[in-house]
C-alpha positions as CSV (number, residue, x, y, z in Angstrom):
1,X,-14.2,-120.5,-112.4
2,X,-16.3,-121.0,-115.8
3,X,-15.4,-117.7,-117.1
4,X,-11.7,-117.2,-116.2
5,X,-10.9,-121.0,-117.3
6,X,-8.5,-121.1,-114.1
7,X,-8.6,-121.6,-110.4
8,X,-8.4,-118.4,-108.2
9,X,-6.6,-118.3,-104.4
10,X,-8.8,-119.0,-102.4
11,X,-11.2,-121.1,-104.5
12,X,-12.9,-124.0,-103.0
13,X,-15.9,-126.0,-105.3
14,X,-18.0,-128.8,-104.5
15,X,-21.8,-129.9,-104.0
16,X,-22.2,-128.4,-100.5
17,X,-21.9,-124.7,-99.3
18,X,-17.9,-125.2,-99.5
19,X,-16.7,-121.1,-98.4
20,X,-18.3,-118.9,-95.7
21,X,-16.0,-115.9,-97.3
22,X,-16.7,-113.4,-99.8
23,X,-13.6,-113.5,-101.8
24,X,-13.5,-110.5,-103.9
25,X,-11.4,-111.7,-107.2
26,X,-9.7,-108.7,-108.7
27,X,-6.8,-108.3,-111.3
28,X,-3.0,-108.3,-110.0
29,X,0.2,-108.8,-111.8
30,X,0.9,-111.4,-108.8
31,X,-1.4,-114.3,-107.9
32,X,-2.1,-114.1,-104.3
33,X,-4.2,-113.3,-101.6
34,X,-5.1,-110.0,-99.6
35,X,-7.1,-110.3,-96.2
36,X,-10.4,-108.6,-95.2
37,X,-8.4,-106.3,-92.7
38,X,-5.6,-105.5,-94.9
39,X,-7.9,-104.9,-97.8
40,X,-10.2,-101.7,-95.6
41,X,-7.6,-99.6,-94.8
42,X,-5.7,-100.2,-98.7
43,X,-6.6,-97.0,-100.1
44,X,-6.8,-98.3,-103.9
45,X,-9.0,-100.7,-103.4
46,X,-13.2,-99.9,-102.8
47,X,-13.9,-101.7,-99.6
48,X,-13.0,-99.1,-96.9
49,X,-16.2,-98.8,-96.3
50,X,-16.6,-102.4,-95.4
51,X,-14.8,-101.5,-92.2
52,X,-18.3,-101.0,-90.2
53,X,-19.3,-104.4,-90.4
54,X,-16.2,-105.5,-88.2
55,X,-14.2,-108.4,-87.7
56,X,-16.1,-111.3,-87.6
57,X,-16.7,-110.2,-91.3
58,X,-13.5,-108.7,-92.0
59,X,-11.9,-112.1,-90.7
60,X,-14.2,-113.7,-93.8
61,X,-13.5,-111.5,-96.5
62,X,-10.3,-111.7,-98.6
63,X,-9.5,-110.2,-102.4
64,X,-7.9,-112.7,-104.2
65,X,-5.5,-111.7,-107.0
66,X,-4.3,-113.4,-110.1
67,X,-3.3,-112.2,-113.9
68,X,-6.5,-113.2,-115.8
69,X,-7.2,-111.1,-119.3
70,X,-11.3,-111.0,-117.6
71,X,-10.1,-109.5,-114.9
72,X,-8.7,-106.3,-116.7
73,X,-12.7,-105.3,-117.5
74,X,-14.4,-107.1,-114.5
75,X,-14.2,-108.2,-111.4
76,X,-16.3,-110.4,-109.5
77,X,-17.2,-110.7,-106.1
78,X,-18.2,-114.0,-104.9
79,X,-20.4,-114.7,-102.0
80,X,-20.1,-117.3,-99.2
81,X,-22.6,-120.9,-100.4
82,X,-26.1,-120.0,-98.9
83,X,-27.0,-122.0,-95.4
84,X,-30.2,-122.8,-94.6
85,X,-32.1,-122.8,-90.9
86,X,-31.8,-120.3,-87.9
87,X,-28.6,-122.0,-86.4
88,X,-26.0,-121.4,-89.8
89,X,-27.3,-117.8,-90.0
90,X,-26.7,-116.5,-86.8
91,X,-23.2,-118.5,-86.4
92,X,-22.1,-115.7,-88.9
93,X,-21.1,-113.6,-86.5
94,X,-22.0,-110.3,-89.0
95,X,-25.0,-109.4,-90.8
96,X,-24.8,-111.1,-93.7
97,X,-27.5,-109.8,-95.2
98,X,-26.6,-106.1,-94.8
99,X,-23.2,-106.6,-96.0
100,X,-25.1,-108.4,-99.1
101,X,-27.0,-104.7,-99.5
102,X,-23.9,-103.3,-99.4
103,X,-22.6,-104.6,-102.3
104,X,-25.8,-105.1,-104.7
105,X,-25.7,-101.0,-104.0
106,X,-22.5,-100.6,-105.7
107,X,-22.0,-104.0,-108.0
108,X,-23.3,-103.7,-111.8
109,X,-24.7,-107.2,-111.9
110,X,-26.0,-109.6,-109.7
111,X,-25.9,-113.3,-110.6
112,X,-28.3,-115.6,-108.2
113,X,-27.2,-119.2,-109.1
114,X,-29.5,-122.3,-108.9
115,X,-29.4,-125.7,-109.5
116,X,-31.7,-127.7,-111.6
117,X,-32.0,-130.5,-109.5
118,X,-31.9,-128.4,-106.0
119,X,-34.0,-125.5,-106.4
120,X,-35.1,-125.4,-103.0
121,X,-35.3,-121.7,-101.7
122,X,-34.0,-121.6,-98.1
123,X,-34.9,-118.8,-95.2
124,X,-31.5,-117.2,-95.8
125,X,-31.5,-116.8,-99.3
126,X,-35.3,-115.4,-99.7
127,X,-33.7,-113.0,-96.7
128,X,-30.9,-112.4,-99.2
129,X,-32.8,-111.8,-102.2
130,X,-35.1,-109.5,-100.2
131,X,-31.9,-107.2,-99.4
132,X,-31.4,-106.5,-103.1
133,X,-34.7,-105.0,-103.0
134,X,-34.6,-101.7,-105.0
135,X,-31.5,-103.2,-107.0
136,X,-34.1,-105.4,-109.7
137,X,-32.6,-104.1,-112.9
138,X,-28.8,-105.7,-112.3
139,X,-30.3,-108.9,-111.4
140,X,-29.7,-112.0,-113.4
141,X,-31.0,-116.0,-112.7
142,X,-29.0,-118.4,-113.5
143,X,-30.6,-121.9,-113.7
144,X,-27.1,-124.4,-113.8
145,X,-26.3,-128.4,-114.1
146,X,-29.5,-128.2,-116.5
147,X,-27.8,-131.0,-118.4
148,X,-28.8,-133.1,-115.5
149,X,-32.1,-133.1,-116.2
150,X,-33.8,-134.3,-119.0
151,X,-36.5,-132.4,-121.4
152,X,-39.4,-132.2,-119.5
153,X,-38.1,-132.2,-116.3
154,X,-36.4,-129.0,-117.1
155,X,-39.6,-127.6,-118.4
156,X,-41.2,-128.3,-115.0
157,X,-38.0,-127.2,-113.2
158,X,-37.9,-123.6,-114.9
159,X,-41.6,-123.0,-114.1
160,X,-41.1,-124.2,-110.3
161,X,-37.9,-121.9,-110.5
162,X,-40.1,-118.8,-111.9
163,X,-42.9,-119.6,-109.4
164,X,-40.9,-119.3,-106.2
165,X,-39.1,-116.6,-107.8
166,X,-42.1,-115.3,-107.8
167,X,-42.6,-114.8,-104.1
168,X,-39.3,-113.7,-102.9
169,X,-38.8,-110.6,-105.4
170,X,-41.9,-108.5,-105.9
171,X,-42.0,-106.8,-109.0
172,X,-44.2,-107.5,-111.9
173,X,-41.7,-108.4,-114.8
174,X,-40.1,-111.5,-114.5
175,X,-36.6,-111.8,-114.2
176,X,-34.5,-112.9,-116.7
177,X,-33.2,-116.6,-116.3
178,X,-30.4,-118.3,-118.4
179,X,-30.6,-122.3,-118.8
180,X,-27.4,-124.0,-118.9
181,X,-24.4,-126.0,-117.9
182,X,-21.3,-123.9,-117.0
183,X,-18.5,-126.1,-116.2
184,X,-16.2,-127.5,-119.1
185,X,-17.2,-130.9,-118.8
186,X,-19.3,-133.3,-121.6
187,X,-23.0,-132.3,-120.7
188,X,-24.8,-135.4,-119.7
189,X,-28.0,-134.9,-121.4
190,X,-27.7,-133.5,-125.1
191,X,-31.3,-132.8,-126.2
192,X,-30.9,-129.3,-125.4
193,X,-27.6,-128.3,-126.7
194,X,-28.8,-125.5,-129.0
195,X,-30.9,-123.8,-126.0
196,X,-27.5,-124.6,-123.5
197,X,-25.9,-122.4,-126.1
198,X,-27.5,-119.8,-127.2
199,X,-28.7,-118.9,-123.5
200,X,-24.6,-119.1,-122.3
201,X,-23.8,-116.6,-125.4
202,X,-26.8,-114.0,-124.5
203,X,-25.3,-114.4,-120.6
204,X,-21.2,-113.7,-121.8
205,X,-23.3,-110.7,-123.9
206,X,-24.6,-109.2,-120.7
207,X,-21.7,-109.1,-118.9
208,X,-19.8,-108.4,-122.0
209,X,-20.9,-105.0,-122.4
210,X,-20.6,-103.9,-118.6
211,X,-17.7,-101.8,-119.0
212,X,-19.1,-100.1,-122.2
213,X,-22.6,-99.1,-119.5
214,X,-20.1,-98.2,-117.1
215,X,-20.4,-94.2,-116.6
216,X,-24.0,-94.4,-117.3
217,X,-24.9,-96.6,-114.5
218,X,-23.0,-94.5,-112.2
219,X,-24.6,-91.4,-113.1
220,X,-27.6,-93.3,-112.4
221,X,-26.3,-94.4,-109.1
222,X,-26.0,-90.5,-108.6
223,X,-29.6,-89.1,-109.5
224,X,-30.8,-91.7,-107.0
225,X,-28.5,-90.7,-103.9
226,X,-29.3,-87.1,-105.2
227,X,-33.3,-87.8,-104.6
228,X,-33.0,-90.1,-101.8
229,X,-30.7,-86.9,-100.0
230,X,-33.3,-84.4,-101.2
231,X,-36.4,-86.5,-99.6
232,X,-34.3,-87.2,-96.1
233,X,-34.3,-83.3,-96.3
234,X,-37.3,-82.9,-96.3
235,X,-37.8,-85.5,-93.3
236,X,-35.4,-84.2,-90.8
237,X,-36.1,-81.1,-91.0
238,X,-39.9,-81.8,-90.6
239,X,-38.9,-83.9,-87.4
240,X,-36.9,-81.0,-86.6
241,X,-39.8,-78.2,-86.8
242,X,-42.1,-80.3,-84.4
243,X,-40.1,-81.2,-81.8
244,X,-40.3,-78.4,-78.6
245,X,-38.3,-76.1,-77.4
246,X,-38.0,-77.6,-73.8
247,X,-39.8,-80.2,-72.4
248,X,-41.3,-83.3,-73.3
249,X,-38.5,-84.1,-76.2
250,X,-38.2,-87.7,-75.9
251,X,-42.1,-88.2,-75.8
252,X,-42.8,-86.3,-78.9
253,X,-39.9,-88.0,-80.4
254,X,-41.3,-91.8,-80.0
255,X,-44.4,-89.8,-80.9
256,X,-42.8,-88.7,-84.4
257,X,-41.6,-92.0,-84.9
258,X,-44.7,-94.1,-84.4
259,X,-46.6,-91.3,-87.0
260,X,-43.6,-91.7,-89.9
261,X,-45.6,-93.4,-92.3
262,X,-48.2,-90.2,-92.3
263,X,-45.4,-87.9,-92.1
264,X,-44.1,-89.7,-95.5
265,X,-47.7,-88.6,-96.8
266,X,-47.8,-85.6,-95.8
267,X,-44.6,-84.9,-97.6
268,X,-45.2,-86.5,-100.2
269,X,-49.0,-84.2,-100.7
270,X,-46.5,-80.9,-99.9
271,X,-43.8,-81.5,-101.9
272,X,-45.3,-83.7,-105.0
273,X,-42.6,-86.2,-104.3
274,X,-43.1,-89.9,-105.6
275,X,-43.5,-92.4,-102.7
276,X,-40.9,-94.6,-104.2
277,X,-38.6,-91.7,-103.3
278,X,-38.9,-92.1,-99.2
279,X,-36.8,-94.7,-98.0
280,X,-38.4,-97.7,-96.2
281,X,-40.8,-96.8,-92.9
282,X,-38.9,-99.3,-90.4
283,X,-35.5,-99.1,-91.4
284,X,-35.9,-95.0,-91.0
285,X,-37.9,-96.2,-87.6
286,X,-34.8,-97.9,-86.3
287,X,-32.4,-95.6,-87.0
288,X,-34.5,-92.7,-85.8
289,X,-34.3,-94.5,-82.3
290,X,-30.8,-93.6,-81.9
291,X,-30.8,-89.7,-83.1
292,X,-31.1,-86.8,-81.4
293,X,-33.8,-84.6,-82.9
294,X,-33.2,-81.3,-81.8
295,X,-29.6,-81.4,-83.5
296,X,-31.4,-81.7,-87.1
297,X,-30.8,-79.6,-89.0
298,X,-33.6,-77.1,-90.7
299,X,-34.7,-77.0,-94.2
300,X,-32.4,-74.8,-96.7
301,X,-33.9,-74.4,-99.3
302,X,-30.9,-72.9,-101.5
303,X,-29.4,-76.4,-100.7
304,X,-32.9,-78.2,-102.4
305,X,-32.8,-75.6,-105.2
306,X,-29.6,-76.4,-106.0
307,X,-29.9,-79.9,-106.1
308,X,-33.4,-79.4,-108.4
309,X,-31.6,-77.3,-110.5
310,X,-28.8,-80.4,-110.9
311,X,-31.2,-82.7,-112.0
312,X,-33.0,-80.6,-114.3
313,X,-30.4,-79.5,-116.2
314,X,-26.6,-80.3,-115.4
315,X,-27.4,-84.1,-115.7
316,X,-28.8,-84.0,-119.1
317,X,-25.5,-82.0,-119.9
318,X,-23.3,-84.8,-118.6
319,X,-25.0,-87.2,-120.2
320,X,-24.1,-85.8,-123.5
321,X,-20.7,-85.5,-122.4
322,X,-20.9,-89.1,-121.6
323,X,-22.7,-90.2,-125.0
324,X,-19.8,-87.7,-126.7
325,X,-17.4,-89.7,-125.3
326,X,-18.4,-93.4,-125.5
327,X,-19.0,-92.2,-129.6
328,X,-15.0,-90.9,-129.9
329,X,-13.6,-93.9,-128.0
330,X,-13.2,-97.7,-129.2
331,X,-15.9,-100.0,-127.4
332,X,-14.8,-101.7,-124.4
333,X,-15.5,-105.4,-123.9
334,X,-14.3,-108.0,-121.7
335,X,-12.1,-110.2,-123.4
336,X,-9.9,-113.5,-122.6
337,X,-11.4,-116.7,-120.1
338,X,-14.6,-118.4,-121.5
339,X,-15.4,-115.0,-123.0
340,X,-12.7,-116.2,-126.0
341,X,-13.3,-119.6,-126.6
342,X,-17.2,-118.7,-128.1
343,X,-17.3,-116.5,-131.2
344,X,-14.7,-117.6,-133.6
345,X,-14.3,-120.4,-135.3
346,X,-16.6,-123.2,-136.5
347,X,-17.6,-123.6,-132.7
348,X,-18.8,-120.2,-132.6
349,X,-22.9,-120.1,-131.9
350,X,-25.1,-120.6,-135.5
351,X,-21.8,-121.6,-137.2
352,X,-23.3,-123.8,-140.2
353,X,-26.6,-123.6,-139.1
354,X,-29.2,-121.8,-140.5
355,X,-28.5,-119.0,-143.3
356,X,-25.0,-119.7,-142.3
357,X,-25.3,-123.5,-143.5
358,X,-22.6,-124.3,-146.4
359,X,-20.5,-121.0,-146.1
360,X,-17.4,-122.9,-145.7
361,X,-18.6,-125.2,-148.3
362,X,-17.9,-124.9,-152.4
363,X,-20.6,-126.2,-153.9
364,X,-23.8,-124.1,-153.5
365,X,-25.4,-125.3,-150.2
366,X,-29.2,-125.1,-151.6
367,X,-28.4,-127.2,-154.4
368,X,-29.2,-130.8,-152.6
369,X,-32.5,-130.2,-152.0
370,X,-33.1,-128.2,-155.5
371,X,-34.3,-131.5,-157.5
372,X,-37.1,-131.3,-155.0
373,X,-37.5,-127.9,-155.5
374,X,-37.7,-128.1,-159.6
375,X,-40.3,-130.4,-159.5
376,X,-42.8,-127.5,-157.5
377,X,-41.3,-125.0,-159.6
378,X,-42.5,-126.8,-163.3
379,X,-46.0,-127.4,-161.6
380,X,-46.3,-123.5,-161.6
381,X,-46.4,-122.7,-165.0
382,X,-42.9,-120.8,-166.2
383,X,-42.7,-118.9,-169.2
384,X,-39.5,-118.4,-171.1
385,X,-37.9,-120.2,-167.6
386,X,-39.0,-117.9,-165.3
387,X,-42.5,-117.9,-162.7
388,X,-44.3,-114.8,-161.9
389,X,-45.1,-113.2,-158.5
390,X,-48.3,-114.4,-158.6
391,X,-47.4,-117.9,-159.0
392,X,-44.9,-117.7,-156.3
393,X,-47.2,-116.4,-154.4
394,X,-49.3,-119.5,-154.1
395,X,-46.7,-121.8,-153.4
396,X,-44.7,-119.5,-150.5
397,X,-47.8,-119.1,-148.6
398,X,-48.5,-122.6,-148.0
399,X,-45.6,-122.2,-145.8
400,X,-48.3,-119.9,-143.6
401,X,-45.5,-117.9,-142.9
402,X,-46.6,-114.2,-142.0
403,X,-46.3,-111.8,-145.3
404,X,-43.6,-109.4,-144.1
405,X,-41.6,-112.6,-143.5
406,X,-42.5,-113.8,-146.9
407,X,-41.9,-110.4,-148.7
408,X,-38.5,-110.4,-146.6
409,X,-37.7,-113.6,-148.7
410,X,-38.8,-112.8,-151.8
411,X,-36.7,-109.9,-152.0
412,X,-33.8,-111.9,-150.6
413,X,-34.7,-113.9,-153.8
414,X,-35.5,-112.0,-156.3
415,X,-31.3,-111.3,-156.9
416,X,-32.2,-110.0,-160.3
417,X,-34.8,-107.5,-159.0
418,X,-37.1,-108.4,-162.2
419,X,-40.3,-109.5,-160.0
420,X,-39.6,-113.0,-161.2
421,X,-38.2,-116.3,-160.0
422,X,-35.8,-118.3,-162.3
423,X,-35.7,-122.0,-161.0
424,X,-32.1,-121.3,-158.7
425,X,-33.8,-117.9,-157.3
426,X,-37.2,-120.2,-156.4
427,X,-35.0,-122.9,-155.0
428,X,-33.7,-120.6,-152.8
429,X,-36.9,-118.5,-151.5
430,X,-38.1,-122.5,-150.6
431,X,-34.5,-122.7,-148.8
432,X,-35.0,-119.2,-146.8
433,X,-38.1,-120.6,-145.7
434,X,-37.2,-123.8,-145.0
435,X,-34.4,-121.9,-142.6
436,X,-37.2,-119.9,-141.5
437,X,-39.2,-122.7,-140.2
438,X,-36.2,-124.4,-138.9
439,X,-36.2,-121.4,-136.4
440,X,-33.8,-119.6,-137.2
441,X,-33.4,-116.0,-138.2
442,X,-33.6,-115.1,-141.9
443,X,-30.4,-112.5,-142.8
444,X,-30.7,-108.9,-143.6
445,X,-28.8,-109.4,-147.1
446,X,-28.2,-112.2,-148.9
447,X,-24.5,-114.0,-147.9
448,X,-22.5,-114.7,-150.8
449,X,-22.5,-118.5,-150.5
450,X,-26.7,-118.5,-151.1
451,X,-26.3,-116.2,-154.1
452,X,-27.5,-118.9,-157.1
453,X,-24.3,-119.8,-159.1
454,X,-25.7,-118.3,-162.3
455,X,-26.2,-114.9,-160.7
456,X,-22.6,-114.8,-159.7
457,X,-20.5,-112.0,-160.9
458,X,-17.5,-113.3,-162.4
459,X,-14.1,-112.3,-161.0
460,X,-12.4,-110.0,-163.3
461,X,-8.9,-111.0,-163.8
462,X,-6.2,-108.7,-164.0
463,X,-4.7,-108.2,-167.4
């Protein structure tokens, strides 16, 4: 709702878990709704698959349509409020967690959305994050209503957050969380405006350039399908090769079962595979049960060579092609919705802050604070109105700024380039690191409206 500025069909908002649906919310030149059982068999739309999972889901699952300019790039698939206890999650009727797997596989973000003053992880959603196991990279935390809280509650809040975090998704880096308040209404706490900001412009930057990483996510969607196919190979047609020829089949097959974990090391010493390659041991256990192993198939190895010789060398080719083609064509970005409303204009993030302070202004923006400035710059011995390097020196680094910072500024003002400081060009040095230890980020070349009025060019006038 926050980033398409209007209501969808189908939408439903409020404090407790208000839709047991996954509404996927796509673009249409018509607003309106498609159901879960219309939507499988619609050969234009990606869900066919979903059929498996059956009614009960089906019967919960609905694409809702409506003419948003987001929409065009993205579109979003939102999941039913998370319950909590044993009773909610079997009432589902469907797997929900599966059906959550399903879509993590094939989605290019995943958003998991808490709130700063409920931050409680329940049994369903750990189960939920834990089905997006081997998905980490398209992950994203959002931490919302942290307006609600003030300073150093939110402190505590993000580290409780990261802590239980923590223990539901296994990996050593930690996952990246944006703070803020993403709804349009007057935040109720303001001390953290700045943060609220700059946290909800690197989030509309994430999904922002989606469409541009498009192919390349794909392809690597591909290379892992390819290895995962190469390594089941390898185990059916080992499961294959030791069952016998006539009796005793269903004893050497709950045999074969029980010893999959060695197997997976045995193949992995034969074959120098990776064990983050094999899929996971109980999830091959239980679909094992229901096979028949002596209609495996053996190995072929023309079929593994083939798919080595893919991933050797035809990928690297089609990544060039990609890289070729993402070079020729203009870059794609999702546009209209909140997207709009955040880089333009004086509300856009940094406006008149930082090096950016006074651009709109006429008079020069340093020269408020340059009395100040004068009187440190007469202490340092000028000659013929100018300080040396030296004598800069030993004022700038009482700022105890690093040097490559300091050497940034210096030539930022040094405009003349004559290893000297006139009283403007150290006036502004003590502005650019007054900006500096503000916070903010110094600029890679001086903006016009910090250039010191008497080192100006003039405008030539036409004659």
């Amino acid at each position: 709702r926050y980033l398409l500025e209007q209501d969808f069909p189908g939408m439903r908002i409020g404090p407790e878990p208000t839709t047991d649906s996954f509404i996927a919310v796509m673009y249409g030149e018509t607003e309106g709704n498609v159901p879960g059982n219309a939507l499988v068999v619609d050969p234009k739309k990606p869900f066919r698959k979903l059929g498996r999972f059956g009614n009960a889901f089906l019967n919960r699952f609905m694409c809702s349509q409506l003419p948003n300019e987001v929409l065009k790039s993205i579109s979003i698939i939102d999941s039913p409020g998370i319950l909590s206890g044993e009773k909610q999650r079997i009432s589902r009727g469907y797997d929900f967690c599966q059906v959550l797997q399903w879509f993590a596989e094939r989605v290019d973000r995943i958003i998991l959305l808490f709130d700063a003053h409920k931050l409680d992880i329940s049994d369903e959603f750990s189960e939920a994050i834990k089905s997006f196991r081997g998905q980490d990279d398209k992950i994203r935390v959002v931490l919302n209503k942290a307006d609600q809280v003030d300073t150093q509650q939110l402190m505590r809040v993000y580290g409780a957050l990261m802590w239980s975090l923590g223990k539901v998704i296994d990996t050593p880096e930690v996952l990246r969380v944006y703070i803020g308040s993403f709804w349009a209404h007057p935040l109720r706490n303001t001390d953290n405006r700045r943060l609220f900001e700059a946290e909800a412009q690197d989030l509309f930057k994430d999904i922002q350039s989606l469409p541009q990483k498009a192919a390349v996510r794909k392809l690597n969607d591909l290379i892992k399908r390819a290895r995962l196919a190469k390594v089941h190979a390898y185990i059916i047609s080992y499961l294959k090769k030791e069952m016998p020829s006539v009796f005793g089949k269903e004893n050497k097959k709950k045999e074969l079962i029980n010893k999959l974990p060695e197997i997976y090391i045995q193949l992995q010493r034969e074959y120098h595979i990776s064990a983050g390659d094999f899929p996971e041991v109980k999830k091959m256990q239980e679909q094992l049960e229901n096979c028949d192993f002596t209609k495996f198939h053996s190995l072929k190895p023309k079929l593994i060579e083939a798919v080595d010789n893919m991933l050797a060398n035809k990928i690297a080719s089609l990544m060039n092609l990609i890289r070729q083609e993402e070079s020729n064509m203009p870059t794609e970005m999702v546009h209209g919705g909140a997207f709009d409303g955040t880089m333009a204009g004086p509300f856009g993030h940094g406006y008149g802050e930082g090096a950016k302070e006074g651009a709109d202004e006429e008079e020069w923006v340093v020269a408020k604070d340059k009395p100040a400035y004068d009187e440190i710059f007469y202490t340092l011995s000028p000659i013929n109105g100018k300080i040396s390097g030296i004598s800069a020196k030993k004022e700038m680094v009482t700022s105890k700024l690093p040097n490559s910072v300091l050497g940034k500024i210096w030539k930022l003002a040094d405009c003349d380039g004559d290893g000297m400081l006139d009283d403007e060009e150290f006036a502004l040095a003590k502005h650019l690191i007054k900006i500096k230890l503000d916070g903010y980020e110094l600029p890679g070349t001086l903006p016009s409206h910090l250039v010191p009025p008497s080192h100006r060019k003039p405008f030539q006038t036409a004659e």
